[in-house]
C-alpha positions, 0 to 999 in steps of 0.5 A: 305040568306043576300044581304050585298053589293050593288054598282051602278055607272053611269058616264056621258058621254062627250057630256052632259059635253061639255062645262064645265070644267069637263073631266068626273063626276061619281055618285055612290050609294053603299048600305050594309046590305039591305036584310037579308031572315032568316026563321028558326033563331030567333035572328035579324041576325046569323052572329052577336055574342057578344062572338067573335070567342070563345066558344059561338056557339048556344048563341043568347043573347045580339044580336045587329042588323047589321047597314044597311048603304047607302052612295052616291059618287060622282068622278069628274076630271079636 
């Protein structure tokens, strides 16, 4: 089980930007690679694999952990 991707967004509404020269403001917080449930798999995940699409299936050598990552937006309009 593997959460990959998480998004949340909030815009504020008009009435909390009266009187500024913003139409609307939107923050965003995506996340990718955050959880990652592996009981019965030794390696750090089952879906990484140095050898590609070729003949390497059931090789765990040389495995990299995937890079968790998170990332904040943030959208504005005149």
């Amino acid at each position: 089980i593997k959460l990959r991707s998480v998004n949340l967004s909030y815009t504020l509404g008009q009435s909390t930007l009266k009187g500024s020269p913003f139409k609307s403001i939107s923050i965003t917080l995506s996340g990718n690679n955050l959880w990652i449930y592996k009981p019965h798999f030794t390696g750090s995940d089952p879906e990484v694999s140095l050898q590609g699409s070729g003949n390497g299936q059931g090789v765990i050598n040389f495995l990299t952990p995937t890079s968790r990552s998170y990332i904040l937006g943030l959208r504005a309009s005149f």
